[in-house]
C-alpha positions as CSV (number, residue, x, y, z in Angstrom):
1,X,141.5,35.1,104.4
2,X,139.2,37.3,102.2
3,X,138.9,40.4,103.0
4,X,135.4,42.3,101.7
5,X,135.8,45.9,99.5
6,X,136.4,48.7,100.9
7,X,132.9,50.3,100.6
8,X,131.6,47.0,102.1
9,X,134.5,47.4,104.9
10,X,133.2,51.0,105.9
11,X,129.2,50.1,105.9
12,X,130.0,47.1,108.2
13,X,131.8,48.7,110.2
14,X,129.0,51.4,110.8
15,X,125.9,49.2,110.9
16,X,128.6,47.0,113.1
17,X,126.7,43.9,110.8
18,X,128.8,41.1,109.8
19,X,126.3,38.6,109.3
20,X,125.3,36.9,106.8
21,X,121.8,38.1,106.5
22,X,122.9,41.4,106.4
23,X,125.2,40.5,102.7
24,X,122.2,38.5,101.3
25,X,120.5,41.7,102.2
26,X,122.3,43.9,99.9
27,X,120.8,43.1,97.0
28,X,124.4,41.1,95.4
29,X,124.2,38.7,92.6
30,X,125.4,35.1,93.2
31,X,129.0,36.4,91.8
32,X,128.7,39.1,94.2
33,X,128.3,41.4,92.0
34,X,125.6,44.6,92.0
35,X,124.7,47.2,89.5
36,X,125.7,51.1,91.1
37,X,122.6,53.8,91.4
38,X,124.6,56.8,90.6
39,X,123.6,59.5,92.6
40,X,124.4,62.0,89.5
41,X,127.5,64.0,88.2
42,X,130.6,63.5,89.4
43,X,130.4,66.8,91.9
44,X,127.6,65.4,93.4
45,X,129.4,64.9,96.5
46,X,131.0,67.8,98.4
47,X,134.8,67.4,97.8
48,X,138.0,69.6,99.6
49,X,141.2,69.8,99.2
50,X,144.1,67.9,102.0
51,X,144.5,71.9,102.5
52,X,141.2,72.6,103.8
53,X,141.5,69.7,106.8
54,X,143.4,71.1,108.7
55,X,141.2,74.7,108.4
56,X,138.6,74.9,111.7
57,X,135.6,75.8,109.4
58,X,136.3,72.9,107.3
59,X,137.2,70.8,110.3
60,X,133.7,71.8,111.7
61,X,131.6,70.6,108.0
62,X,134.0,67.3,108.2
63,X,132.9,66.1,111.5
64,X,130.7,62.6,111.5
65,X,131.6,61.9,108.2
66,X,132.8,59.5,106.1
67,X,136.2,60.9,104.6
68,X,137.5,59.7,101.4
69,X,140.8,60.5,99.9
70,X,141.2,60.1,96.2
71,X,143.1,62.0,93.2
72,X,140.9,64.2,91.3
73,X,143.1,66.9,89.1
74,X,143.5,66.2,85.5
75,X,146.0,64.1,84.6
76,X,146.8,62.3,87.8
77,X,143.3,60.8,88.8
78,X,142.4,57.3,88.7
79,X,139.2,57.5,86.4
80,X,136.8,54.8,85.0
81,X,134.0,55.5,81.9
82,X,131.1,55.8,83.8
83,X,127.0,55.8,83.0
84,X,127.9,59.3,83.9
85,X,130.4,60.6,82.8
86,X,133.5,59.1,80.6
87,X,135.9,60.1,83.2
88,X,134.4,59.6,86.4
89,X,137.3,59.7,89.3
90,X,137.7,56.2,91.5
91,X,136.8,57.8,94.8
92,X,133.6,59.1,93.2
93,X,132.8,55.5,91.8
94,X,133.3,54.7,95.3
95,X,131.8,57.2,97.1
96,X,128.3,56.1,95.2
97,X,129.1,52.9,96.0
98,X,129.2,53.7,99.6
99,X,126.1,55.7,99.3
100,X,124.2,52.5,97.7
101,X,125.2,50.1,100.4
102,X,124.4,53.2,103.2
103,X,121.3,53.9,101.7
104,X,120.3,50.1,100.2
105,X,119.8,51.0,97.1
106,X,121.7,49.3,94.8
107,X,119.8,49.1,91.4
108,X,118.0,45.3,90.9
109,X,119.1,42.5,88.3
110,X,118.0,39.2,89.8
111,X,116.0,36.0,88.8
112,X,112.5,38.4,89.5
113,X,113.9,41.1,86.6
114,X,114.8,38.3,84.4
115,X,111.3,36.5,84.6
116,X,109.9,40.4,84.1
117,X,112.1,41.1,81.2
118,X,110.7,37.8,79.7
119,X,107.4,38.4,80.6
120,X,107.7,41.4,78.8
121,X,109.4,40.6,75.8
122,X,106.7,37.4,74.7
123,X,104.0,39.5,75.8
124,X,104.8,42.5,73.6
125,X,106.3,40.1,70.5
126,X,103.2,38.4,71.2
127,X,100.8,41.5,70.7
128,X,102.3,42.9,67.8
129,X,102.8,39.5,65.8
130,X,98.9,38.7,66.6
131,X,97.7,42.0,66.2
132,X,100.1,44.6,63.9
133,X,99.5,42.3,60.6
134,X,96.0,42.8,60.9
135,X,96.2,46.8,60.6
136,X,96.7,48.9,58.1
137,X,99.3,51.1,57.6
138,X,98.7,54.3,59.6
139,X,96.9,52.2,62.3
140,X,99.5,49.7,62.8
141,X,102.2,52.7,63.0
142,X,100.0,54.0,66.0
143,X,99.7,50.8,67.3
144,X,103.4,50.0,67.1
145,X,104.3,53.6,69.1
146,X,101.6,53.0,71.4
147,X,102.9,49.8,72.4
148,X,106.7,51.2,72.2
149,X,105.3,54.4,74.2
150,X,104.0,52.0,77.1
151,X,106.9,49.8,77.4
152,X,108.8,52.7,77.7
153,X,106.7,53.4,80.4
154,X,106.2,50.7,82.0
155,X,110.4,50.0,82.0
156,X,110.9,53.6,83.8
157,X,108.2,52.7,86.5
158,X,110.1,49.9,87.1
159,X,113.4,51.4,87.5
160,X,111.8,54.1,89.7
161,X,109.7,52.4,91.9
162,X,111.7,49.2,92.6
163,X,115.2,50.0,91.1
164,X,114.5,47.1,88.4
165,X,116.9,47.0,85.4
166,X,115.0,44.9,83.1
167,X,117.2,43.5,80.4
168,X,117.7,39.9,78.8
């Protein structure tokens, strides 16, 4: 029997969702596999120590919460390179990825971003090979960096707004 990840283990459980629907939903490739939308440095999510569980105060801030025990000090953690950081713990990498599947918001690489990327590749090779030759220096240098400048653009609106990662 297959078991899913863990992450996937824990959101199941809460949206009690085992369907189908609900994994086509999740934005996973045909391998299964997903790009993480880190949620920023590795303290972005409030960590304690074993110590602090069994203090009332901390007890109190715990409860209705999803718990995650992981090695953290230097030397004994389980860490991965990261977008984030070159040392980013495993329950952090796995905290985000809980967040992602909680939240839904696991960043985009599918057939619509590779027709996009594309798109955008023969339409920009396409306006500078028609139209840079046909400038003069100074011109074509404000043409290439305005062209540059709005795919730029163009490729953080996409990640913004839809969570796109164009690439080809």
């Amino acid at each position: 029997k297959i078991l899913p990840a863990l992450p996937l283990q824990i959101v199941m459980g809460i949206t009690h969702r085992t369907d189908a629907y609900f994994l086509s939903e999740l934005g996973l490739d045909v391998d299964g596999d997903f790009l993480i939308n880190y949620r920023g440095p590795v303290d972005v999510f409030p960590r304690i120590s074993v110590a602090e569980l069994f203090d009332e105060a901390s007890q109190a801030s715990i409860k209705d919460r999803i718990i995650l025990f992981g090695a953290t000090a230097t030397g004994i953690e389980d860490s991965h390179p990261t977008p984030i950081d070159s040392k980013t713990p495993s329950v952090v990498l796995t905290a985000n990825l809980l967040d992602n599947l909680i939240e839904g918001d696991l960043l985009k690489r599918d057939a619509q971003t590779d027709w996009a990327s594309r798109l955008l590749i023969v339409v920009v090779g396409l306006l500078i090979g028609f139209i840079l030759p046909r400038l003069k220096a100074v011109p074509g240098l404000l043409f290439f960096m305005g062209i540059t400048l709005g795919q730029l653009v163009l490729l953080h609106l996409a990640f913004l707004h839809a969570r796109w990662v164009l690439q080809d």
